[in-house]
Residue frames as qw, qx, qy, qz and C-alpha x, y, z in Angstrom:
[[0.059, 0.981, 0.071, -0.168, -49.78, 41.09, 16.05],
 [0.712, 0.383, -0.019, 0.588, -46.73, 42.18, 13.51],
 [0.333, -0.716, 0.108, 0.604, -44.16, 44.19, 14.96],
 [0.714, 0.351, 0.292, 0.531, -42.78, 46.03, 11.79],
 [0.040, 0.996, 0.078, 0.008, -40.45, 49.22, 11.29],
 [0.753, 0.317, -0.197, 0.541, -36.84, 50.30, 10.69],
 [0.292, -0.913, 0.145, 0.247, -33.98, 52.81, 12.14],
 [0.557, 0.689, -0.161, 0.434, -31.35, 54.39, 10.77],
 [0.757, -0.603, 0.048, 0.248, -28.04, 54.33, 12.99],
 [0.499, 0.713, -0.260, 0.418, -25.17, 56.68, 12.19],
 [0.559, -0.801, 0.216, 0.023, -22.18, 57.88, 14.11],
 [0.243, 0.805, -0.540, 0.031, -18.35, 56.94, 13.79],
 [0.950, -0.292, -0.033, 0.110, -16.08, 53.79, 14.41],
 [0.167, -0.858, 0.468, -0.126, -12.40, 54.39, 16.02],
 [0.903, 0.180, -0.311, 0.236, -9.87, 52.05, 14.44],
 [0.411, -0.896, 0.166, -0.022, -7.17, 51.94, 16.99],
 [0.259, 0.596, -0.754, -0.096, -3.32, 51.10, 15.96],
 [0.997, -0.060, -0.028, -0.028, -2.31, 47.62, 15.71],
 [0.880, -0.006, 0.018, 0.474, 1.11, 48.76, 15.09],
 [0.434, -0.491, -0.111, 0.747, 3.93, 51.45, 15.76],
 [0.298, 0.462, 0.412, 0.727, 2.45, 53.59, 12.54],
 [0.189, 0.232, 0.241, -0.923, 0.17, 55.89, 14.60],
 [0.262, -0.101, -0.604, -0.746, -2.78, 55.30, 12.15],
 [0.119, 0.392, 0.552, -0.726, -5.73, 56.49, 13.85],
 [0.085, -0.101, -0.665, -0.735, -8.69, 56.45, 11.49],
 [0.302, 0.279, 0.443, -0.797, -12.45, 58.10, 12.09],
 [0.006, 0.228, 0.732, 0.642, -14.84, 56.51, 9.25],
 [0.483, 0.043, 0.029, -0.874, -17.94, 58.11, 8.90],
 [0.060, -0.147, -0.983, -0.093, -21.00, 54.46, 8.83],
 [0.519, 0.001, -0.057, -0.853, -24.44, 54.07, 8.18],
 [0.199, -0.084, -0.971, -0.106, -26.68, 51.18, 8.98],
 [0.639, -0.175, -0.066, -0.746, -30.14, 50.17, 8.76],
 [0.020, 0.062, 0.991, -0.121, -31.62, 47.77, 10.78],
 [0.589, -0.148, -0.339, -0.718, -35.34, 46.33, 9.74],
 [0.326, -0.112, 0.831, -0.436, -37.35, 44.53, 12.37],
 [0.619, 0.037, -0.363, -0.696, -40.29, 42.01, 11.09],
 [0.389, 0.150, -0.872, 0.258, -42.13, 39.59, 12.90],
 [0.413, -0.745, -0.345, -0.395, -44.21, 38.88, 15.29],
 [0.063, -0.629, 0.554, -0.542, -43.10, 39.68, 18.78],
 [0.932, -0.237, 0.232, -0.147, -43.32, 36.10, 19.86],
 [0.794, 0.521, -0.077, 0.303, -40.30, 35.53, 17.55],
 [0.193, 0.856, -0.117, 0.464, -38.57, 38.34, 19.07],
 [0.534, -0.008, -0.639, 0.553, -35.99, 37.91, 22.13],
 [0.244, -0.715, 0.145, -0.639, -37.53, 39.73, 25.42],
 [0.244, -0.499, 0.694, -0.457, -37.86, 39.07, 28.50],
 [0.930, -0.067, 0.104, -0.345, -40.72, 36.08, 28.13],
 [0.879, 0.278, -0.376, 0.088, -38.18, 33.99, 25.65],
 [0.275, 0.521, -0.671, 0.450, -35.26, 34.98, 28.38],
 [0.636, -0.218, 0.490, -0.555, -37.86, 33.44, 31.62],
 [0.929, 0.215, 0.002, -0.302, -38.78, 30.74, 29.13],
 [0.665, 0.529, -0.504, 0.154, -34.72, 29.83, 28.42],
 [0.285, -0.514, 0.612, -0.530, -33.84, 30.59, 32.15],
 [0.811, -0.098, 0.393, -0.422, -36.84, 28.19, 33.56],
 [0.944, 0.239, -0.067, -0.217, -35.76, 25.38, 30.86],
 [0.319, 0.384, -0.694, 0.518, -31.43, 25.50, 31.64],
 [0.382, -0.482, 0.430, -0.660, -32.65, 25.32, 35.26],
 [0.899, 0.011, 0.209, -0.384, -34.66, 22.27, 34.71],
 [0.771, 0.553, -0.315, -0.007, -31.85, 20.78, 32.68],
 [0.155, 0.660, -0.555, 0.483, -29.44, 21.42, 35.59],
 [0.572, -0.263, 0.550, -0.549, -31.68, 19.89, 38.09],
 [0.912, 0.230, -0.079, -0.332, -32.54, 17.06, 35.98],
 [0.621, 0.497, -0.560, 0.231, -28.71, 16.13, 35.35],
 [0.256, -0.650, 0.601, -0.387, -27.51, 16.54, 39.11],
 [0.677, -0.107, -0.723, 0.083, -26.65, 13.07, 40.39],
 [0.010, 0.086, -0.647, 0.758, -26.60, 15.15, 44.13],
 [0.539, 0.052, 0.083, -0.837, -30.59, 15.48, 43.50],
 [0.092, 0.079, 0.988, 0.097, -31.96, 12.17, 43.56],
 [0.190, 0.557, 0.573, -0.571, -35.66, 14.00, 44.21],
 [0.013, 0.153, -0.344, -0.927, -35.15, 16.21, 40.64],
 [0.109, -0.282, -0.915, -0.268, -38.21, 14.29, 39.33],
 [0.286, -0.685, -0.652, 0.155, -40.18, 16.15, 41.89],
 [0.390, -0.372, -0.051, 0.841, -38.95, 19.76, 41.15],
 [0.392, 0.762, 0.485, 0.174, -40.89, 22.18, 39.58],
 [0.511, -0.331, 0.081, 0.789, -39.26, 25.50, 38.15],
 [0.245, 0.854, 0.458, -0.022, -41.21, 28.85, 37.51],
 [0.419, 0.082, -0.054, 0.903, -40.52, 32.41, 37.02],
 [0.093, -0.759, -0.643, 0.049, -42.44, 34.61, 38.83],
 [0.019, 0.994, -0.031, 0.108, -41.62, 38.93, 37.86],
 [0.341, 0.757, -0.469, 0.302, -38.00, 37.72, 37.74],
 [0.489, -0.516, 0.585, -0.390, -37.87, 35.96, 40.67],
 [0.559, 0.162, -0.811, -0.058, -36.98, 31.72, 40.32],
 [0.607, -0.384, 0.362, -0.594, -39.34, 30.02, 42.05],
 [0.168, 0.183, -0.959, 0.136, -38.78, 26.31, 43.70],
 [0.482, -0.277, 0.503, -0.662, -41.58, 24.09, 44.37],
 [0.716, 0.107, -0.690, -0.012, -42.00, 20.23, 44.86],
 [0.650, -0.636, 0.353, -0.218, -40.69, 18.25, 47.91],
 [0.594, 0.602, -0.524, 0.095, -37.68, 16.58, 48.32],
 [0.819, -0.278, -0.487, 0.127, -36.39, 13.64, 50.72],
 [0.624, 0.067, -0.292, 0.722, -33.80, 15.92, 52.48],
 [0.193, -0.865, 0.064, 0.459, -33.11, 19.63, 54.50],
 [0.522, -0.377, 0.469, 0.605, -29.67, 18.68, 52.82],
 [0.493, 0.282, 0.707, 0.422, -31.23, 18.33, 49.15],
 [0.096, 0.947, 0.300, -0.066, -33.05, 21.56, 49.64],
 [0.370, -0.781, 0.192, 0.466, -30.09, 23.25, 50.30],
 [0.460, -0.189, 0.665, 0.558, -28.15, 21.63, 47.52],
 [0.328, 0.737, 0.533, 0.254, -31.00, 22.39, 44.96],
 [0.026, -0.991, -0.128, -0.012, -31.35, 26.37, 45.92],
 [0.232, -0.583, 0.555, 0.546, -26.91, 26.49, 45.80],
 [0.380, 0.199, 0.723, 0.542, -27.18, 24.79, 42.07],
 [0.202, 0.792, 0.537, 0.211, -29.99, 26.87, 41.10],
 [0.155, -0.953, -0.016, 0.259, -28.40, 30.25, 42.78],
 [0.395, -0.486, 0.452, 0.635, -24.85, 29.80, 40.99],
 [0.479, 0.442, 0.649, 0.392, -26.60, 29.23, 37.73],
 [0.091, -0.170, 0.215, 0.957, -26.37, 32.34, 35.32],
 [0.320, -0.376, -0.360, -0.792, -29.16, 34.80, 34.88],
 [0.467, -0.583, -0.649, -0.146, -30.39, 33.90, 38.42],
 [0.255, 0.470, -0.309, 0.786, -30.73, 36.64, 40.40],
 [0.401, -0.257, 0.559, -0.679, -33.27, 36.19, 43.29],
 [0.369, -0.202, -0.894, -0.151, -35.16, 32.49, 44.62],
 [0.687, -0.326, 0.280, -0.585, -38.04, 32.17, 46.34],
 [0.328, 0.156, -0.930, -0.049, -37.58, 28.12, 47.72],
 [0.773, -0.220, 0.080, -0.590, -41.21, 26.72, 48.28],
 [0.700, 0.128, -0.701, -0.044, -39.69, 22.95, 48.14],
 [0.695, -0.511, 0.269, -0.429, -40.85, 20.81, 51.31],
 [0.054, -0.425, 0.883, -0.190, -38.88, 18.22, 52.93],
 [0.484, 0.086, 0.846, -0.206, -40.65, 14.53, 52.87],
 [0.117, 0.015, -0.828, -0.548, -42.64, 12.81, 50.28]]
């Protein structure tokens, strides 16, 4: 399904001195922006779950603290970053769900990961 349609975006841009002249300038600006495409192209929230869930995996893959990564899976479930696998440790759990909580754009985990193989 094509997403297709424009807008028209007016309004003013405030140049602010750079130097002791005072020159204070209001320009009057017009700008069109055209959208086309389908909305699978288009940045929302899927491609931002879909970028999240793949950094995440990248992060967990790399850790040398995670010896388990192999056995991590990494969803997104209505915004929420879900954990679930099983890992040799308590400790590793922990250490996953701090790496996965300092990581940008996460804002709430749910950690299903079980302890033992």
């Amino acid at each position: 399904m094509g997403a297709q349609g424009a807008s028209n975006l007016t309004g003013s841009v405030d140049f602010v001195p750079l130097s002791s002249s005072g020159v204070r300038r209001n320009l009057p600006y017009a700008a069109e922006v055209n959208f086309e495409g389908s909305q699978a192209q288009m940045d929302g929230p899927g491609m931002a779950a879909a970028k999240l869930t793949n950094d995440l995996n990248s992060v967990i893959a790399r850790s040398s603290r995670l010896p388990s990564a192999s056995g991590i899976d990494v969803s997104i479930d209505q915004g929420i970053v879900v954990l679930k696998g099983a890992v040799a440790s308590d400790k590793e759990r922990r250490v996953l769900e701090a790496m996965v909580r300092m990581s940008p754009g996460v804002r709430e985990i749910r950690n299903e990961v079980r302890v033992g193989r």
